[in-house]
C-alpha positions as CSV (number, residue, x, y, z in Angstrom):
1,X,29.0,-77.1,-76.5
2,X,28.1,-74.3,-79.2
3,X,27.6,-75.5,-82.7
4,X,28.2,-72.2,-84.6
5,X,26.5,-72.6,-87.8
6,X,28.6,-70.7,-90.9
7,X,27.4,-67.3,-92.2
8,X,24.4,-68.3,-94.5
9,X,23.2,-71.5,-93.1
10,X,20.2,-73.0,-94.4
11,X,17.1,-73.8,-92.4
12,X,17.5,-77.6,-93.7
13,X,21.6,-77.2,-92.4
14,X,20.3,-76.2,-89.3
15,X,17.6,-78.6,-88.6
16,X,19.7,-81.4,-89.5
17,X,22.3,-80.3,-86.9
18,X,19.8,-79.8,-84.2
19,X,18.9,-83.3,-84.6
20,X,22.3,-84.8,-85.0
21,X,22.8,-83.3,-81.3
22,X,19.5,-85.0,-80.5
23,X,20.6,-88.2,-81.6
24,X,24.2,-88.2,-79.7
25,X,22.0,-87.7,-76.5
26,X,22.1,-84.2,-76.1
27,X,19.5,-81.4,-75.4
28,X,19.5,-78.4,-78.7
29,X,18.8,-75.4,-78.1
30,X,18.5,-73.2,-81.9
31,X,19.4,-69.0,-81.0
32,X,19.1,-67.3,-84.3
33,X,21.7,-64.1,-83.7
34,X,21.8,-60.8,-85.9
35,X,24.5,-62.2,-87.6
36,X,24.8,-66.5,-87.3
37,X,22.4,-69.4,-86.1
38,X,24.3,-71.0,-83.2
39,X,23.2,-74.4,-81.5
40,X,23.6,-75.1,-77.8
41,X,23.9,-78.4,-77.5
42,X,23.3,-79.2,-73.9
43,X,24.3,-82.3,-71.6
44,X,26.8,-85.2,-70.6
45,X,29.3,-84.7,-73.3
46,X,32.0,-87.4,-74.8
47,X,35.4,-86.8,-76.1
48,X,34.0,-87.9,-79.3
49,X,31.2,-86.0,-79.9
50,X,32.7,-82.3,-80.8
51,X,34.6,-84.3,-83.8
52,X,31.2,-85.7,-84.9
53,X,29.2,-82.2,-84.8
54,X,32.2,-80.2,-86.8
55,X,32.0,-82.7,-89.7
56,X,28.2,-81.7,-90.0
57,X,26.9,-79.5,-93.3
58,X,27.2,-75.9,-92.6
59,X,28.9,-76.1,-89.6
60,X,31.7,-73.7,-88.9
61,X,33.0,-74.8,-85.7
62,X,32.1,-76.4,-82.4
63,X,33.1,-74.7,-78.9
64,X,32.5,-75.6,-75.4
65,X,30.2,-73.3,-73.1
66,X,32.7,-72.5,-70.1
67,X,29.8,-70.8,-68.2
68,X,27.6,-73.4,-66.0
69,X,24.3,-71.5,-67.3
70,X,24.6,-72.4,-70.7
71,X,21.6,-71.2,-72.6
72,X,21.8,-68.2,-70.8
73,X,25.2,-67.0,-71.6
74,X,26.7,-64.7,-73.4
75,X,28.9,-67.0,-74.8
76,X,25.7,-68.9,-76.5
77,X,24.6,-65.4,-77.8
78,X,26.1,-62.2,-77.7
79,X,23.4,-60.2,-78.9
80,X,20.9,-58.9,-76.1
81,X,17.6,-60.6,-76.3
82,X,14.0,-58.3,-76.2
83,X,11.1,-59.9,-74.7
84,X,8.4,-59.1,-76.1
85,X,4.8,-59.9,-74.3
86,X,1.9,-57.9,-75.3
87,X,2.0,-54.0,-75.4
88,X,5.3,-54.9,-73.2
89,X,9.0,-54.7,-74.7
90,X,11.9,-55.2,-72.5
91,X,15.7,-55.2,-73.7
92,X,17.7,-54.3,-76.9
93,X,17.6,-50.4,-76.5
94,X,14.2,-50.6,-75.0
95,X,12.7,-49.8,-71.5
96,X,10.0,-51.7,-70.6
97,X,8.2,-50.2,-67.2
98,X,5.5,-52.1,-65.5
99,X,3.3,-50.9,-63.1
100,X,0.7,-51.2,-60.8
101,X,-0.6,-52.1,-57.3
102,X,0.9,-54.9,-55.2
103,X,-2.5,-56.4,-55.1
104,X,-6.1,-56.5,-56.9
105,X,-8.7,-55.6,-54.9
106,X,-11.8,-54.4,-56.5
107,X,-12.4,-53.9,-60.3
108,X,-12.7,-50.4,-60.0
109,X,-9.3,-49.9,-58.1
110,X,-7.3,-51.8,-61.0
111,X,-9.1,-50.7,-64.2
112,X,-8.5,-47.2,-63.1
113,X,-5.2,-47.5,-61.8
114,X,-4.4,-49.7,-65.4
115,X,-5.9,-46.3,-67.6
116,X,-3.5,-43.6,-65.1
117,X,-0.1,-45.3,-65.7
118,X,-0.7,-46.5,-69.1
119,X,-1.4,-42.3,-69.4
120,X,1.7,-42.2,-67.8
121,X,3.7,-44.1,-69.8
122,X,3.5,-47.8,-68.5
123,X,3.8,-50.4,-71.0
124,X,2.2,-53.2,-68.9
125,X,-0.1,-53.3,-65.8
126,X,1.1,-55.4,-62.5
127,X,-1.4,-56.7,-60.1
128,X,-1.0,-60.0,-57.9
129,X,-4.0,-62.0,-57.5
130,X,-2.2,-64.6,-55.6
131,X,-0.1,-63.3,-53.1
132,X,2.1,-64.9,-50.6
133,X,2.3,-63.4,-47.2
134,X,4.8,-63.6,-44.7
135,X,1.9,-63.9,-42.3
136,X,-0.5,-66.4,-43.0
137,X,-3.3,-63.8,-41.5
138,X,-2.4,-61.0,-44.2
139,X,-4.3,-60.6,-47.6
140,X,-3.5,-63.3,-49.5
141,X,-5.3,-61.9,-52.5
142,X,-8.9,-62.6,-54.6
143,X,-6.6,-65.7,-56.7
144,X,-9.3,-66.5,-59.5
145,X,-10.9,-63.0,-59.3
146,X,-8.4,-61.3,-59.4
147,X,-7.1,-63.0,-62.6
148,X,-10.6,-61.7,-64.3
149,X,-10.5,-58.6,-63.1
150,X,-6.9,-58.2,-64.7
151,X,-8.2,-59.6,-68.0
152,X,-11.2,-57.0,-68.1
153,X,-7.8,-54.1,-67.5
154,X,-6.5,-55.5,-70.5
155,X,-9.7,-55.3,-72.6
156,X,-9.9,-52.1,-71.7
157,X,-6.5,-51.0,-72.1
158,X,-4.8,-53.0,-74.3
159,X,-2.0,-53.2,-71.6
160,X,-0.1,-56.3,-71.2
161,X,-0.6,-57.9,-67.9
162,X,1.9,-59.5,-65.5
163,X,1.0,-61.3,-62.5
164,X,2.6,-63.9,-60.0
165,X,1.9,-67.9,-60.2
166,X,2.8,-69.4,-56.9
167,X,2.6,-73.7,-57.8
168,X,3.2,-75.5,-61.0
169,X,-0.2,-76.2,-60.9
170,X,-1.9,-72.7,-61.3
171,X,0.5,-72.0,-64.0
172,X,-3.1,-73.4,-66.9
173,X,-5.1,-71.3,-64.9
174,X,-2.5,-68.1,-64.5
175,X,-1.7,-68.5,-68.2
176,X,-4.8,-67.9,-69.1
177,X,-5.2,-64.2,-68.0
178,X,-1.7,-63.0,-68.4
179,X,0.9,-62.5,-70.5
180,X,3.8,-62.4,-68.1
181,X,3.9,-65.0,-65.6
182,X,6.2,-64.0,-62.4
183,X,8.4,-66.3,-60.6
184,X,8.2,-64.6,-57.0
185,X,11.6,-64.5,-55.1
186,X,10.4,-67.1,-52.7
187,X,9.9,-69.0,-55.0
188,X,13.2,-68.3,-57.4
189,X,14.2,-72.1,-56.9
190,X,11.0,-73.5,-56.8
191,X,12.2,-76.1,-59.2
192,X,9.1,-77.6,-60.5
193,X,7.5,-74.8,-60.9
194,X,10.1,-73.2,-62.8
195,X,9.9,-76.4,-65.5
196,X,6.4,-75.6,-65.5
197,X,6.7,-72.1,-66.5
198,X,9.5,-72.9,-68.7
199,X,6.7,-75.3,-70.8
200,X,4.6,-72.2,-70.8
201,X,3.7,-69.9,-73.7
202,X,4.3,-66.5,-71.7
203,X,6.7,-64.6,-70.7
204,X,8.2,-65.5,-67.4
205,X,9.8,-62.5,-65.2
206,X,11.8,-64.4,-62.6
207,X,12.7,-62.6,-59.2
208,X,16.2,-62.7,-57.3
209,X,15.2,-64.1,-54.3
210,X,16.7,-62.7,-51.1
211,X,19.7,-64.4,-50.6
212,X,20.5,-65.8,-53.5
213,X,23.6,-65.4,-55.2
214,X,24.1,-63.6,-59.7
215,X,24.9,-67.4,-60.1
216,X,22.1,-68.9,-58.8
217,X,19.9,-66.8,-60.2
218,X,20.8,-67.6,-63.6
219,X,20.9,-71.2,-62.7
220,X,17.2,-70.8,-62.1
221,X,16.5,-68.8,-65.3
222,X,18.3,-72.2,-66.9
223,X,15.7,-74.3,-65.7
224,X,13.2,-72.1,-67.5
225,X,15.2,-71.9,-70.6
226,X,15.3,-75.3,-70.3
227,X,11.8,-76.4,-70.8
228,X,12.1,-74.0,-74.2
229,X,10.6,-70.7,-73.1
230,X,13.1,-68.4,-74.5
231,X,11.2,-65.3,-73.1
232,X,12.8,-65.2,-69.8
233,X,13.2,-61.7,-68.1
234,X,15.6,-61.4,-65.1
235,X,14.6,-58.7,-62.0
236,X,16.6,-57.5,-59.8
237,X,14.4,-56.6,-56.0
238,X,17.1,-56.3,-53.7
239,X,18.6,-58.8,-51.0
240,X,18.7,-58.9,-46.9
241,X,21.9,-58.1,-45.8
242,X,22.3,-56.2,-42.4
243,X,21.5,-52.9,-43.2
244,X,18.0,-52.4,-41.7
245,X,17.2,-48.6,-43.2
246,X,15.7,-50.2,-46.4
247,X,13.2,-53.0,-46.7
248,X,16.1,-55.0,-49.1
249,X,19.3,-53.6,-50.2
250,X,19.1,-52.5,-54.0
251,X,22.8,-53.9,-55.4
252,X,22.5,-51.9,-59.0
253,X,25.5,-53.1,-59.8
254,X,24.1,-56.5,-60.4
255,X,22.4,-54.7,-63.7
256,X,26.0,-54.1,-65.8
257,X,27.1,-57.2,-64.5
258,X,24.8,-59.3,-65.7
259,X,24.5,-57.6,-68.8
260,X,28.3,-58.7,-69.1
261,X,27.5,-62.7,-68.5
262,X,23.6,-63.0,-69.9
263,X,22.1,-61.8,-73.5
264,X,18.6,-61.6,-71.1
265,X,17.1,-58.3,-70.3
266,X,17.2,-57.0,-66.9
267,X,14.4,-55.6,-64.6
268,X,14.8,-53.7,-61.5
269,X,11.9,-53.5,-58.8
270,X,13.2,-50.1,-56.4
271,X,9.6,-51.3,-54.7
272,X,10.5,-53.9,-52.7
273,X,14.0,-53.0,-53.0
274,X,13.6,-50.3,-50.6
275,X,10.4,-50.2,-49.1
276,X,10.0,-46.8,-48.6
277,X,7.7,-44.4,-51.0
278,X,10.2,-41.8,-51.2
279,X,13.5,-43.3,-52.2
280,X,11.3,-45.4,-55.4
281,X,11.6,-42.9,-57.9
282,X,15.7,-41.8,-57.3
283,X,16.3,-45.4,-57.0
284,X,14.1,-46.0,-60.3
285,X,16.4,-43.5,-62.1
286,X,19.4,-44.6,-61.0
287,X,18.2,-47.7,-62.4
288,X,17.5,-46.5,-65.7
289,X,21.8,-45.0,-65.4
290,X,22.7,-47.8,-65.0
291,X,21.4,-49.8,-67.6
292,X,18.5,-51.6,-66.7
293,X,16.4,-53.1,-69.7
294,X,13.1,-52.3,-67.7
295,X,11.1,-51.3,-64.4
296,X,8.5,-52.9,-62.2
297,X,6.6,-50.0,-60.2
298,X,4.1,-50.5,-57.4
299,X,1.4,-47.7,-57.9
300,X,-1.9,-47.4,-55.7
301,X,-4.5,-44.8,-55.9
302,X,-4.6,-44.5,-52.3
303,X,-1.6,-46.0,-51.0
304,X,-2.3,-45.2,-46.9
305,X,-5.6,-47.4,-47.7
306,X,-3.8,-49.8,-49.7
307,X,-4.2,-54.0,-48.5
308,X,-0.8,-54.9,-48.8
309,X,2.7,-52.9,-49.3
310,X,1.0,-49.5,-49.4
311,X,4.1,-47.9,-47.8
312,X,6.1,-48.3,-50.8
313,X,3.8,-48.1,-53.5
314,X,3.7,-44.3,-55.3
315,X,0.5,-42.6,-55.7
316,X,-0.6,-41.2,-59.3
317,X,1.0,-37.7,-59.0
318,X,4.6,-39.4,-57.7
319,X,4.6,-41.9,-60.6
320,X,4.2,-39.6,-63.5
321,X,7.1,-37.4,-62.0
322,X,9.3,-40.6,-61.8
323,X,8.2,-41.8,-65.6
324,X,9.5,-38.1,-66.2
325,X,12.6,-38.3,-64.4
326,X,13.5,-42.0,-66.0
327,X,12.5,-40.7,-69.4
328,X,15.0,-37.9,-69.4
329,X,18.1,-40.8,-68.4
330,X,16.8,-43.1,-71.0
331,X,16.9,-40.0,-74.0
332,X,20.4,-39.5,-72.8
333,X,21.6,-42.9,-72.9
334,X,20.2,-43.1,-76.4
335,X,17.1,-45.7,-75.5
336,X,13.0,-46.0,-75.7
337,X,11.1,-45.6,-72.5
């Protein structure tokens, strides 16, 4: 159910509510809106309990969430919701773009790369420093190294960083150099370590995994919502289906369509949605027409040298041309890039 507070609620109307839902058994979840303070009140709900909310001070009126993602819904809040981590902003009217190589690998290769895209435009740095691999052979990255080698990028940079945590217990350790933690698609239904995350402090960017369906993706962004970390960023990085041209197939069309059912900002990854260096940037504008809240942007100094997904990572030269491209789109639909 949504208890919608009236226009002009108090904080003390609104904290009595949220514990009145607490105390008929329920999970509350407080969304302050541009214009009204609703309460989600999450859970097994009795006939008797909507009478019992709409009697409460400075209530207006109590309706059910139809959705079965509730705190992510539209219907909960209709506003858009900006996530804001760091030097990175991502929804509302503003394009976050995050960029980076797939992995760290040396100091020197991620400072410099973290000073050429902030040049460019980037508002956060990427860099995995623990990496799941297909093949247990493959780089599987420097892990605690490469978190302190991010950490001296953002020093020197001011850049936010955003990295991938692959078990609920790295999140501490993760947490500790980042300010976006991302929930790998492999891992998009890793349960427990999506209640982790969702106990976490930072920013959580949470991947579509492969086959997984709009719903269940926002069935996993629940669990983080959940655990009360409101800061939950969707991406979208493509899905197998049986087209074998691409990497992934890059649905865009999931971006308007979720902006009709979610108030969360989406992100779109045309890396690993297509695989291939050249089609990044079109792909990365037609992103940016058609709507997405942000970008996520592998970029390598030397991408034919590069340890892991060199062949569709941009090189210096072919990101700054995309960040101009995208910027043009963004001016013309009125946003900040």
């Amino acid at each position: 159910m949504i208890v919608v507070m009236q226009k002009g609620a108090t904080r003390d109307q609104v904290d009595h509510m949220a514990q009145r839902v607490e105390e008929l058994g329920l999970k509350s979840h407080v969304i302050i809106g541009a214009e009204r303070t609703v309460i989600a009140a999450i859970g097994e709900k009795r006939d008797y309990m909507r009478d019992a909310l709409e009697s409460g001070p400075g209530v207006e009126r109590v309706v059910p969430i139809l959705a079965p993602f509730k705190v992510a819904s539209r219907e909960v809040k209709p506003e858009p919701t900006q996530v804001v981590a760091g030097s990175l902003r991502v929804g509302a009217g503003t394009i976050g773009v995050i960029a980076g190589p797939c992995s760290v690998e040396n100091e020197a290769q991620i400072i410099e790369t973290a000073h050429r895209v902030k040049a460019a435009g980037a508002t956060a740095l990427r860099g995995g420093a623990f990496k799941p691999r297909t093949s247990p052979y493959s780089f599987q990255g420097l892990k605690e190294k490469g978190l302190e080698m991010l950490s001296r990028a953002r020093e020197e940079t001011g850049l936010a960083i955003v990295t991938e945590v692959m078990a609920p217990e790295d999140v501490p350790l993760v947490a500790q150099h980042t300010d976006v933690l991302q929930v790998g698609a492999r891992n998009m239904q890793n349960y427990r370590l999506l209640e982790v995350v969702g106990q976490s402090k930072c920013a959580v960017l949470l991947k579509r995994g492969p086959a997984a369906t709009i719903e269940e993706l926002l069935l996993a962004a629940e669990y983080i919502l959940d655990g009360g970390n409101k800061n939950v960023m969707l991406c979208e990085r493509g899905i197998r289906t049986f087209e074998a041209h691409t990497r992934f197939t890059l649905p865009l069309a999931t971006v308007p369509y979720l902006h009709n059912l979610t108030h969360l900002p989406i992100v779109v990854d045309p890396s690993h949605g297509t695989g291939h260096t050249y089609l990044v940037p079109d792909m990365a504008a037609a992103a940016v027409a058609a709507g997405t809240d942000g970008l996520i942007i592998e970029v390598h100094p030397d991408p034919e040298h590069a340890m892991s997904d060199g062949y569709q990572s941009l090189d210096y030269r072919q990101f700054e041309e995309t960040m101009e491209k995208c910027r043009k789109i963004a001016n013309v639909l009125g946003k900040t890039m």
